[in-house]
N, C-alpha and C positions, 0 to 999 in steps of 0.2 A: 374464518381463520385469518387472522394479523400476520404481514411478513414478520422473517426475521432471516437476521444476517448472523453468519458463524466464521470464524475464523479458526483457523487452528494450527499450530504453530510446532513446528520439525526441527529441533534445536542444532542437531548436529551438521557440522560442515567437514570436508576433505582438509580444511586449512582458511584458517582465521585471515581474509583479509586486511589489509592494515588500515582501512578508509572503515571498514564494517563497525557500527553500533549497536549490532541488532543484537538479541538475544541468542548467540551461536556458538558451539564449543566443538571443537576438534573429534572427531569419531576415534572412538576407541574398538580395540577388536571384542571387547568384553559388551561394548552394549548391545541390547537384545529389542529390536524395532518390533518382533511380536508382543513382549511385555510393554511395551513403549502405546503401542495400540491398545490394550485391555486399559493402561491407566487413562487414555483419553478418554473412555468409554467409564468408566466409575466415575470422571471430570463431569463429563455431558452429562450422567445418571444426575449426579447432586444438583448443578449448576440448575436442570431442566426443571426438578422438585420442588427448588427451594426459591425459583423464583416464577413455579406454577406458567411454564411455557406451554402447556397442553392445548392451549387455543391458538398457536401459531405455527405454521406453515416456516418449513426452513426454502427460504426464495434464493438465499448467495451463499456462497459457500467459499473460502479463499482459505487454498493449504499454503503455507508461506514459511519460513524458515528465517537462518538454517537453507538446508537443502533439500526438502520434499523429496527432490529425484531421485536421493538416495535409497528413496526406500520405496519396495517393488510394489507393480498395480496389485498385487493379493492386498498387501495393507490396506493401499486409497480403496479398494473393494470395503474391507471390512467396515471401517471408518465412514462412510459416504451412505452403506447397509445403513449403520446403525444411527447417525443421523437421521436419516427418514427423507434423502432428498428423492423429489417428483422429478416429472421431463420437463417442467418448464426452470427448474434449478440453474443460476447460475453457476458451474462448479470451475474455479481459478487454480491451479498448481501451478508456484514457480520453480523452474526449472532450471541447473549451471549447466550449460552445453558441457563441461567436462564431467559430467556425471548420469548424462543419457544413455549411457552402454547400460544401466541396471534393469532398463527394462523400456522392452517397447513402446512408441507411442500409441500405437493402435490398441495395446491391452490398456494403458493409462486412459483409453478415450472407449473404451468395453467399461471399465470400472468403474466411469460417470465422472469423468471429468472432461470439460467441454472447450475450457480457453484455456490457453498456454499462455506464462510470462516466461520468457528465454530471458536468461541474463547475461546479455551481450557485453553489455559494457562499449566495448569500441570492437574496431574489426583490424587495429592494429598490433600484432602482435609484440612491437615494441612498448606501446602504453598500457596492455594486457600484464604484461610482467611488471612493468612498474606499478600497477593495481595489487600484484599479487593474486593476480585469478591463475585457476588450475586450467586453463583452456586457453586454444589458439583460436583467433580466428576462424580458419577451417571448420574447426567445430561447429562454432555457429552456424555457419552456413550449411553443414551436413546435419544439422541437428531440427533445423528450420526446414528442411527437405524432406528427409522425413517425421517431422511433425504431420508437413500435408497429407502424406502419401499413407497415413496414420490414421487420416480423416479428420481435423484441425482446420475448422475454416475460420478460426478466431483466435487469431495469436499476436498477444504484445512481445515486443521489443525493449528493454531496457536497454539506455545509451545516455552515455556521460560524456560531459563536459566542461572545460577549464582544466584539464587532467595537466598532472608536469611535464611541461617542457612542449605542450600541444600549442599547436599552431592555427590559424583562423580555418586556413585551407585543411590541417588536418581533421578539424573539430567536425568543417563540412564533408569532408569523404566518409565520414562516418556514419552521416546521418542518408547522404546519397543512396551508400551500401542498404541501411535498413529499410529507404525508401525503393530500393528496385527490388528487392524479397517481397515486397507487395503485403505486408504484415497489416491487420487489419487497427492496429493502433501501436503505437511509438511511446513510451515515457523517456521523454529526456529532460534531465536533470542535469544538475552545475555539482560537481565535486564540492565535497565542502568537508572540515576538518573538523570532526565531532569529538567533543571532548572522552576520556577514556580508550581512543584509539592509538593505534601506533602513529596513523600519521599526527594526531594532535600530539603527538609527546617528539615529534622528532618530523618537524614539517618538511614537505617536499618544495620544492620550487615551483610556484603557481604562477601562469599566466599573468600579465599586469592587466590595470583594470582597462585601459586601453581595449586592450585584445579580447579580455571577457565581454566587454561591450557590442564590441565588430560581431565574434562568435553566438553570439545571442541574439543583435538584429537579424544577420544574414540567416543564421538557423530557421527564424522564426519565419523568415518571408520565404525558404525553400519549403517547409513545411506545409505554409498555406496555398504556395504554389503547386504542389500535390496533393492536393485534396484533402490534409490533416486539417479538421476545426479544430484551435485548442478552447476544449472545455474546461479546465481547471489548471493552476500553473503551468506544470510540467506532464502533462497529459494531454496527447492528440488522439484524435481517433479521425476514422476515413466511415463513411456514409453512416453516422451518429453509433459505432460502433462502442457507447462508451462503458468503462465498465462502474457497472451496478453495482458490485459489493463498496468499489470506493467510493459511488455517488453517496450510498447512506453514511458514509464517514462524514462526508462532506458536508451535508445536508443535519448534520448532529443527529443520525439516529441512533438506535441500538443498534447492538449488536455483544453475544456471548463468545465469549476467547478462553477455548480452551490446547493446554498444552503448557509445556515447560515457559513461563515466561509472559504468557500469552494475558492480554489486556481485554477485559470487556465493559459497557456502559448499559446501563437498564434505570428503566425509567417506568415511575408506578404512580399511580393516584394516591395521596397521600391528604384527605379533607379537602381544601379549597385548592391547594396546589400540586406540588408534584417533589416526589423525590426522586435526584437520581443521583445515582451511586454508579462508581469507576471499580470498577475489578480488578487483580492483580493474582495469580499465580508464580509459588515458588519457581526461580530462574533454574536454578541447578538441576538437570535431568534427575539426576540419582534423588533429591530431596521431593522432587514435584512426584515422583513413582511414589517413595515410599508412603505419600499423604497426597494422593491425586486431587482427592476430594477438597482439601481444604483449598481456600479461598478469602484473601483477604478482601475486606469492602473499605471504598474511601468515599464516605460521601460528597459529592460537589455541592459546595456549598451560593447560596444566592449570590451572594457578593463575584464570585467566580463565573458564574454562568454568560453572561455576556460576554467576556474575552474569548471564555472559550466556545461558546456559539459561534463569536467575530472568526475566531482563528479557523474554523473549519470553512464556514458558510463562502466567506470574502475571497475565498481559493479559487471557487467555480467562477468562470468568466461570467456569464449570468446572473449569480447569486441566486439568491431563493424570494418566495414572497413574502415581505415585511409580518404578515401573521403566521408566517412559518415560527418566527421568534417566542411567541408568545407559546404557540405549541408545546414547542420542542425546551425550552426555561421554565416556562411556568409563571413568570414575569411580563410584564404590559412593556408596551411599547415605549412610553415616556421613562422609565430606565435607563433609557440609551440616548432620548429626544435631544436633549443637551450637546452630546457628542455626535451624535450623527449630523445637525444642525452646522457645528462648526466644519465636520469635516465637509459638506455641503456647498458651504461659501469658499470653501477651496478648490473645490473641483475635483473633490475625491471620491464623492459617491455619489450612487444614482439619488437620485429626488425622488424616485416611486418604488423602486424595489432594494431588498436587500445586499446589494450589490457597489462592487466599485466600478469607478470609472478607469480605462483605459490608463491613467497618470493614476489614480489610486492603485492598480494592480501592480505597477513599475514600482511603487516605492510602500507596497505592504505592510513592511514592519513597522513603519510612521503611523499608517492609518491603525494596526491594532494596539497603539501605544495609548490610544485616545480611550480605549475601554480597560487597560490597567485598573483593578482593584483598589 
C-alpha cells in the first residue's frame, strides 16, 4: 500500500480576518456542517474512483480552514471514519483559541485526531485586535491547557511577526510565551500583505526593515536556544517533532484536497513519463455542496515543473536528494544543470543535494528566480 496525504478544508470562520487569504467565509446561522460532511464524503467517493487510490494507505490527514474548531468532534468522527485512517495516521486539526468552547479536546483527540495547530498569532492582546482575531490571549493559554489535559502531546503554535506597530522586544515576548507552554513545535511567520485582503487594500503600519531584521535574527537564535531545529522556513520543531503532512508538501508529493476550495496534486505514469495534475474545488460553500463531486484538473505542464519542484523542495533547510527531482517531475537532472551550476558559484546551493545554502535560504526568492519558465 503507497502513502497518501489528505487534506480537507472547513471554509467557515466567526469573522474574516483582514491579513486572511485563505479560502474562508463568515458562518451563517443557515449553514448546516452535517450536510457540509455528507458532501466531503461524495468529494472523497469521486476524487478516490477516479483517480483509482485503492492501493493506498491514507498516512496524513490535515483538517484546516477556515475554522475546523467550529465544528464538533461527531463531525471529525464521521470524516476521519470514512477516510479510512489507521493508528499510525497523522491526523492535524487547526484550531482559533476563540472557537474551542464547541467541543472538547479530549473528544477531538477520541475522534482520531492527534496534533493540534492553535492559532495564536501573538499573546498580545493589543496586536490580537489589530489582527482582527476573535480571541484574547487568555484563551490561548486556557486552550493550550487543556489541549494537554485532553491528551495532546503534539501541539503546534502559530505566531506572527512584523505585526503594526510591534516592537523587537515585543515580537520576542511572543515567541518566549510559546516557548514556555513547552509546544512541541512553533510555526513562526512574518506578517505579510496578501493581495485580495483588507489589509492589501488599505495597509497598516509595518515595522521598518531595520526592525524586521533585528526581529528575525534574535527570533531565530532564541529558537535554537531552546531546542527548536528549524526544518523548513518558518517551522521549528523540538526533538524532530516535524509535521509530516507538510514534509510531503514540501518534498512535492501528493496529496487529495478535498472540501470548499480545497487544492490537490496527483501524479500517475503516463508511457515514459509522468503526468501530473493540480486539483481545484468550487471555493463557495453553497456551489462546492450542490456539485461536491466535480473537480476541476490543471495539468502542470513540463516547462512548469522545476520552479515548482524549486519552490517547495528549497523551503526545507536540508532539501531533498538531487534524484528526488527526477522522481517527483519526471524530468532529468540536466533540466536544471545550467541554473543550479550558476547558482553554485554564488554560494547558493548545496553542490551534492538538492538544497540551499544558508545565504541561499536568506534571499530565496532570487535563487527561485533562476528556474522561471
Amino acid at each position: 500500500m503507497e502513502p497518501l496525504a489528505v487534506y480537507v478544508h472547513f471554509p467557515w470562520c466567526v469573522r474574516k480576518c483582514p491579513y486572511c487569504d485563505f479560502n474562508s467565509h463568515p458562518l451563517k446561522h443557515t449553514d448546516n456542517f452535517a450536510a457540509y460532511c455528507e458532501a466531503l464524503w461524495r468529494d472523497w467517493q469521486q476524487q478516490h474512483n477516479d483517480a483509482d487510490l485503492t492501493q493506498h494507505t491514507v498516512d496524513t490527514v490535515f483538517l484546516g480552514g477556515g475554522t475546523p474548531s467550529l465544528f464538533g468532534a461527531e463531525h471529525m468522527h464521521t470524516v476521519l471514519d470514512r477516510l479510512g485512517i489507521h493508528s499510525a495516521t497523522e491526523v492535524t486539526m487547526e484550531a482559533n483559541p476563540g472557537t474551542t468552547e464547541h467541543a472538547s479536546f479530549a473528544d477531538y483527540r477520541s475522534a482520531g485526531v492527534n496534533r493540534l495547530s492553535l492559532g495564536a498569532q501573538s499573546f498580545q492582546d493589543e496586536h490580537l485586535s489589530k489582527l482582527g482575531r476573535i480571541h484574547q490571549a487568555q484563551d490561548t493559554l486556557s486552550a493550550f491547557e487543556q489541549a494537554r489535559k485532553g491528551g495532546f502531546d503534539n501541539i503546534n503554535l502559530d505566531v506572527m511577526w512584523g505585526l503594526p506597530g510591534q516592537s523587537v522586544d515585543e515580537a520576542l515576548a511572543d515567541l518566549n510565551t510559546a516557548i514556555a507552554l513547552g509546544s512541541e513545535h512553533i510555526s513562526w511567520y512574518q506578517l505579510t500583505l496578501e493581495p485580495k485582503t483588507e489589509f492589501y487594500r488599505r495597509p497598516p503600519l509595518l515595522p521598518v526593515e531595520d526592525t524586521l531584521a533585528a526581529m528575525e535574527k534574535y527570533g531565530l537564535e532564541l529558537l535554537a536556544e531552546h531546542g527548536y531545529e528549524r526544518y523548513e522556513v518558518s517551522a521549528f520543531a523540538r526533538q524532530q517533532r516535524y509535521c509530516q503532512h507538510n514534509l510531503n508538501y514540501w518534498s512535492f508529493g501528493d496529496y487529495v484536497g478535498i472540501g470548499a476550495g480545497a487544492h490537490g496534486k496527483l501524479t500517475t505514469s503516463q508511457g515514459d513519463g509522468l503526468s501530473i495534475v493540480r486539483t481545484q474545488k468550487a471555493s463557495q460553500p453553497r456551489l462546492y455542496q450542490q456539485d461536491s463531486a466535480l473537480t476541476q484538473n490543471y495539468p502542470v505542464k513540463e516547462a512548469e515543473r522545476p520552479l515548482e519542484f524549486m519552490m517547495n523542495v528549497l523551503r526545507l533547510v536540508q532539501g531533498v536528494p538531487r534524484q528526488l527531482y527526477s522522481e517527483r517531475t519526471g524530468l532529468p537532472w540536466h533540466t536544471v544543470q545550467a541554473s543550479w551550476q550558476r547558482l553554485e558559484k554564488q554560494g547558493l546551493v548545496d553542490p551534492e543535494r538538492c538544497a540551499t545554502t544558508p545565504l541561499g535560504l536568506r534571499y530565496l526568492d532570487s535563487v527561485l528566480a533562476e528556474f522561471m519558465p
